[in-house]
Structure formats: structure tokens, C-alpha cells
C-alpha positions as CSV (number, residue, x, y, z in Angstrom):
1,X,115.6,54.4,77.8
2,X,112.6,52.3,76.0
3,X,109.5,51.9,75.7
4,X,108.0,48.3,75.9
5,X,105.0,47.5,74.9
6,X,103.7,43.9,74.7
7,X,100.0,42.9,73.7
8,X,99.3,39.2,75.6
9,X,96.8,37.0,76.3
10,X,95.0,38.4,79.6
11,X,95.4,35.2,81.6
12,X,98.8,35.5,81.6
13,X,99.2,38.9,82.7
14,X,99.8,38.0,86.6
15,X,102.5,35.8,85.5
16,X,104.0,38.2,83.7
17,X,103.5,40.8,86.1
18,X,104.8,39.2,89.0
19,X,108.2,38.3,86.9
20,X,108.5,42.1,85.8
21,X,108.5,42.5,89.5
22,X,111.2,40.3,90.2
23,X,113.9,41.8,88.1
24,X,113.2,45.5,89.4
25,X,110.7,47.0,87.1
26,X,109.0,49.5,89.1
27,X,105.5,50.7,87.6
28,X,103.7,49.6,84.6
29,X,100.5,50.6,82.7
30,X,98.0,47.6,81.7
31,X,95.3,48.7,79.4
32,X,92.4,46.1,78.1
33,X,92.0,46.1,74.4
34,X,91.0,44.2,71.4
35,X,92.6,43.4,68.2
36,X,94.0,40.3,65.8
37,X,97.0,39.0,64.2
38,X,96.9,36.2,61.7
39,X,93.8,34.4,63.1
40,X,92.2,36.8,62.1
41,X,89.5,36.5,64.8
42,X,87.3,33.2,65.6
43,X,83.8,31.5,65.8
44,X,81.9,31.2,69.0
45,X,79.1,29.5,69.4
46,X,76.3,30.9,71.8
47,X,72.7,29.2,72.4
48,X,73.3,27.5,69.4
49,X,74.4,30.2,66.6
50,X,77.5,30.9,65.9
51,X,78.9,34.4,65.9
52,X,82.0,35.5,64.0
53,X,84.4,37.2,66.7
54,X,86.7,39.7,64.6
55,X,88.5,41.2,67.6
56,X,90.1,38.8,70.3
57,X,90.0,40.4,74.0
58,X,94.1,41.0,74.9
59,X,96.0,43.1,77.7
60,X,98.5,45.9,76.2
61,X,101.6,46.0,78.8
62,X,103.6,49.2,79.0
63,X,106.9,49.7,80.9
64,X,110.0,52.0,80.4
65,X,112.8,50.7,81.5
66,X,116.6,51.9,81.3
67,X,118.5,50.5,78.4
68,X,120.2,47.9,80.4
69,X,116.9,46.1,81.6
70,X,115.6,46.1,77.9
71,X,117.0,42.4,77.4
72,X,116.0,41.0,80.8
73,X,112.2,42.8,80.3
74,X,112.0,41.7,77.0
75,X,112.9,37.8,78.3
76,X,110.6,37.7,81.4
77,X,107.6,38.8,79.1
78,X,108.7,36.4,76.1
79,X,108.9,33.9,78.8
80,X,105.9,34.2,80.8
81,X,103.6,35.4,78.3
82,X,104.1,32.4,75.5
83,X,102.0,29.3,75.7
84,X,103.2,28.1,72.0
85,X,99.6,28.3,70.3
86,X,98.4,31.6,68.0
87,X,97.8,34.4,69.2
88,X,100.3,35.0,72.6
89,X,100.7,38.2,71.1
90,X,103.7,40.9,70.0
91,X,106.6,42.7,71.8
92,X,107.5,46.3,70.4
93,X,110.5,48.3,71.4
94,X,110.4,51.7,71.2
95,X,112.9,54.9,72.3
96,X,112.3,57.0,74.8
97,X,113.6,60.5,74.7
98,X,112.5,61.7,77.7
99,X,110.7,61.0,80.9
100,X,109.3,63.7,83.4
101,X,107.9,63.0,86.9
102,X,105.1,65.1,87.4
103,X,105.2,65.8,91.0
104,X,108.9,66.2,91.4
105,X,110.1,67.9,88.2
106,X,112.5,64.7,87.8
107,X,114.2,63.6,84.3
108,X,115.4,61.1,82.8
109,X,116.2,57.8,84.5
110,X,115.8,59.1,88.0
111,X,112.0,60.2,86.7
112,X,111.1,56.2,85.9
């Protein structure tokens, strides 16, 4: 099993979302956070100042999938989430050992 984690751009989280759905992920956790890459933040301009933005609002994705969705996940968020300019954000791939259902006491697989 992994762990995918993928920090987008928050418009493009429905998209994203609804093509997760399609290929049979079942359940995800969406968190709003903040961060920056190479831009290295931006200037807004606001009744005339400017303000120096260091942190850009994104979404943080997480889904654990079985190792034989990790391709197909990884292309429907590559897919949906890029719009070609700086700043779509990252994918990271992490193991899982183990997964436990609360509820039911399931593991494993059967527990995602």
C-alpha cells in the first residue's frame, strides 16, 4: 500500500476529486495549507500598497491506495491538477505499512 500525497492549487481540487472518484478511490483527506516552492511567494497589491505574500494558499490531498492503483492515482492527479504555469504543486509517494479500521478492527487492504 501507499500513501499519496499531493499539494495543488485549490481550484482544481473538484477536478481532481471527481477523477479520483472515477477510477475507484474510495476516501480521501483534504487539508488547507500554505507553503512555496520556487516562486518563492508573490506581490499583491491591496488599496494601493503592495504586500509581499511569502506563503501561497494550496490544498494537501491524501489517499492510500493499494499498490496497483498507485500509477492510475498518480496520473489522474498529474492530469487534473496541472495547468502548465508555477506553482501546480508536488506529488509524494510514500509506503504504507499498515492500515487499521477503527470501528471494525480491519487490516490491511480490506481496512482502506
Amino acid at each position: 500500500m501507499k500513501k499519496i500525497e499531493a499539494i495543488i492549487k485549490p481550484f482544481k481540487l473538484d477536478e481532481v476529486k471527481d477523477a479520483l472518484n472515477e477510477i475507484g478511490v474510495q476516501g480521501m483527506t483534504v487539508s488547507e495549507v500554505k507553503g512555496f516552492g520556487r516562486q518563492k511567494g508573490h506581490v499583491e497589491l491591496y488599496r494601493g500598497a503592495e504586500y509581499d505574500v511569502s506563503f501561497i494558499p494550496k490544498v494537501k490531498l491524501e489517499v492510500v491506495v493499494p499498490d496497483s492503483m498507485v500509477t492510475g492515482t498518480v496520473a489522474a492527479i498529474e492530469s487534473k491538477a496541472k495547468t502548465g504555469k508555477i506553482g501546480d504543486g508536488k506529488i509524494f509517494i510514500l509506503p504504507v505499512h499498515e492500515v487499521i479500521r477503527i470501528r471494525t478492527g480491519e487490516t490491511g487492504e480490506a481496512a482502506i
